[in-house]
C-alpha positions in Angstrom: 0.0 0.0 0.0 2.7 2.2 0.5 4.5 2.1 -2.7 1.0 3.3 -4.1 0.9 6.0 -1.9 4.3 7.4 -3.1 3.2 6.7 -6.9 -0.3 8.7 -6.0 2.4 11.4 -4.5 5.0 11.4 -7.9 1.8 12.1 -10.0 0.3 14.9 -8.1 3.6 16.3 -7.1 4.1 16.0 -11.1 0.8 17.4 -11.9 1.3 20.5 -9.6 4.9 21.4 -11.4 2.9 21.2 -14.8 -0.2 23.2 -13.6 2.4 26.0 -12.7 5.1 25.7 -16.0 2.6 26.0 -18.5 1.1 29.1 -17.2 4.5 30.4 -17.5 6.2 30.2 -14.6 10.2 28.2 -14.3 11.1 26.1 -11.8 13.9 26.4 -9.7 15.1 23.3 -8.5 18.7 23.6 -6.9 19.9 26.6 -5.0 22.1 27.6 -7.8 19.4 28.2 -10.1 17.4 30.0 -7.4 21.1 32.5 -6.9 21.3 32.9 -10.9 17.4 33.9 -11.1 17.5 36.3 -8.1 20.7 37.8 -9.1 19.2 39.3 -12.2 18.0 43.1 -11.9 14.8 43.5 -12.5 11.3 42.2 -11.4 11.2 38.7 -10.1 7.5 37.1 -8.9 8.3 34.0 -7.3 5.4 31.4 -6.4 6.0 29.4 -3.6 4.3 26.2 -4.6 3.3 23.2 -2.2 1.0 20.3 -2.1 -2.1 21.7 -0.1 -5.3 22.3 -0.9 -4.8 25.8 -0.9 -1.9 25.9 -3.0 -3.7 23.6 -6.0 -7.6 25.4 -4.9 -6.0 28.8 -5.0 -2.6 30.0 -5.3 -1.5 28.0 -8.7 -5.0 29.4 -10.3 -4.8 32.9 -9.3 -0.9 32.8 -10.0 -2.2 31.8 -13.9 -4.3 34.6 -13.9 -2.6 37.2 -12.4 0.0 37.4 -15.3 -3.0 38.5 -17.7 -1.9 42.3 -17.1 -0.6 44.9 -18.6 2.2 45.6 -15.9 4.5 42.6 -15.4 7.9 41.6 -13.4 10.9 40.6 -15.9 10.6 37.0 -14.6 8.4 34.2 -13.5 9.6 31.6 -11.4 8.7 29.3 -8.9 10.4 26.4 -6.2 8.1 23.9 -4.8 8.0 23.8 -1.1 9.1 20.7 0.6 10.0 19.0 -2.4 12.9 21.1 -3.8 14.0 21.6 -0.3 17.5 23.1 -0.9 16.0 25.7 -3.7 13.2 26.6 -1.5 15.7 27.4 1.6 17.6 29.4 -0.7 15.0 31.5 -1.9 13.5 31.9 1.4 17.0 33.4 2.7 16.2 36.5 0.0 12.7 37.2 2.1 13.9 39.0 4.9 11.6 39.6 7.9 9.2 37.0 6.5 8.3 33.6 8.1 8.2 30.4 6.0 5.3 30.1 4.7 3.7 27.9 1.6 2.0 28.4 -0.6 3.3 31.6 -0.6 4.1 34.8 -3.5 7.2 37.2 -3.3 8.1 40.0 -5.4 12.1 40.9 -5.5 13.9 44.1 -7.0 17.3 43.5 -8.5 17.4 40.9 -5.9 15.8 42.7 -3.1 12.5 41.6 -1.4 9.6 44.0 -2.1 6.8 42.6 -0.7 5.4 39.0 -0.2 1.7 37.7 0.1 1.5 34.9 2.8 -0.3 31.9 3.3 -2.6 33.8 5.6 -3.7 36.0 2.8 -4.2 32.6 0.0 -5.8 30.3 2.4 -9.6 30.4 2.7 -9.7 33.8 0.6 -11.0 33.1 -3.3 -8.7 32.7 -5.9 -9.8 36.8 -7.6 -9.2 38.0 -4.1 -5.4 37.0 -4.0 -5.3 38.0 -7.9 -6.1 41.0 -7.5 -3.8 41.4 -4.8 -0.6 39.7 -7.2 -2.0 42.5 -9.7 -1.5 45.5 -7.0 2.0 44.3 -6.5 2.5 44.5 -10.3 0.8 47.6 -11.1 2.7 49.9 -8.0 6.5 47.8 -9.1 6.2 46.3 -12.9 6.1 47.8 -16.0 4.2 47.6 -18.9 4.7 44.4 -21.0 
C-alpha cells in the first residue's frame, strides 16, 4: 500500500509542477538556479508552490491569472516547497523579515525583497481575491509588457 501512496504522491507532485510551468512560470530546482534567477536586476514574482489544498484550490490558479496584465515583473519563477528543499531554503534566505510560509508569492527588485503575500492572505480567501492582490503588487512595481 505504500509504494501506491508514493506513486499517488509522484503524480500529483508531477501534476502540480505542470499546472504552474505551463502558465509560465520556471522552476527552480537547486539553489544555484534560485542565486542565478534572483541575481538578475529587475522584477522577479516567485510562487512558492506546495501540495495543499490551498496551494492547487487557490494559489496556482490565481498565479495563472494574475499574469494576464498589462504591468508585469521581468521573470516568473517558482520552487516547490518541501519538495525542492534546498531551492526553497535558498529563496526563502532572500525574504527578509518573512516567516516560512507555503504556498506563498514574493516579489524581488534587483534581488531585493519588495513585498510577499502569505499563506494567511491565500488560504480560505477566493482565488480573484489573491489576484487581484498579485496584480497590486505588479501595477505599483512592474512595467508595462
Amino acid at each position: 500500500m505504500e509504494m501506491d501512496f508514493n506513486l499517488y504522491m509522484e503524480e500529483f507532485i508531477g501534476n502540480a509542477r505542470r499546472e504552474i510551468e505551463s502558465a509560465g512560470y520556471k522552476q527552480l530546482t537547486t539553489p544555484e538556479e534560485v542565486e542565478a534567477s534572483f541575481s538578475k536586476p529587475g522584477t522577479t514574482f516567485v510562487m512558492i508552490n506546495s501540495v495543499c489544498g490551498c496551494a492547487g484550490g487557490i494559489a496556482r490558479p490565481a498565479a495563472a491569472h494574475a499574469i494576464h496584465y498589462d504591468k508585469l515583473p521581468d521573470q516568473l519563477v517558482t520552487v516547490f516547497a518541501g519538495q525542492d528543499k534546498e531551492a526553497t531554503a535558498k529563496a526563502r534566505d532572500y525574504f527578509e523579515g518573512y516567516p516560512p510560509s507555503s504556498p506563498s508569492f514574493a516579489l524581488l527588485k534587483d534581488g531585493k525583497i519588495v513585498k510577499m503575500i502569505e499563506r494567511h492572505e491565500i488560504e480560505g480567501h477566493d482565488p480573484m481575491s489573491v489576484i487581484t492582490s498579485i496584480q497590486a503588487l505588479f501595477e505599483e512595481h512592474c512595467e508595462e509588457r
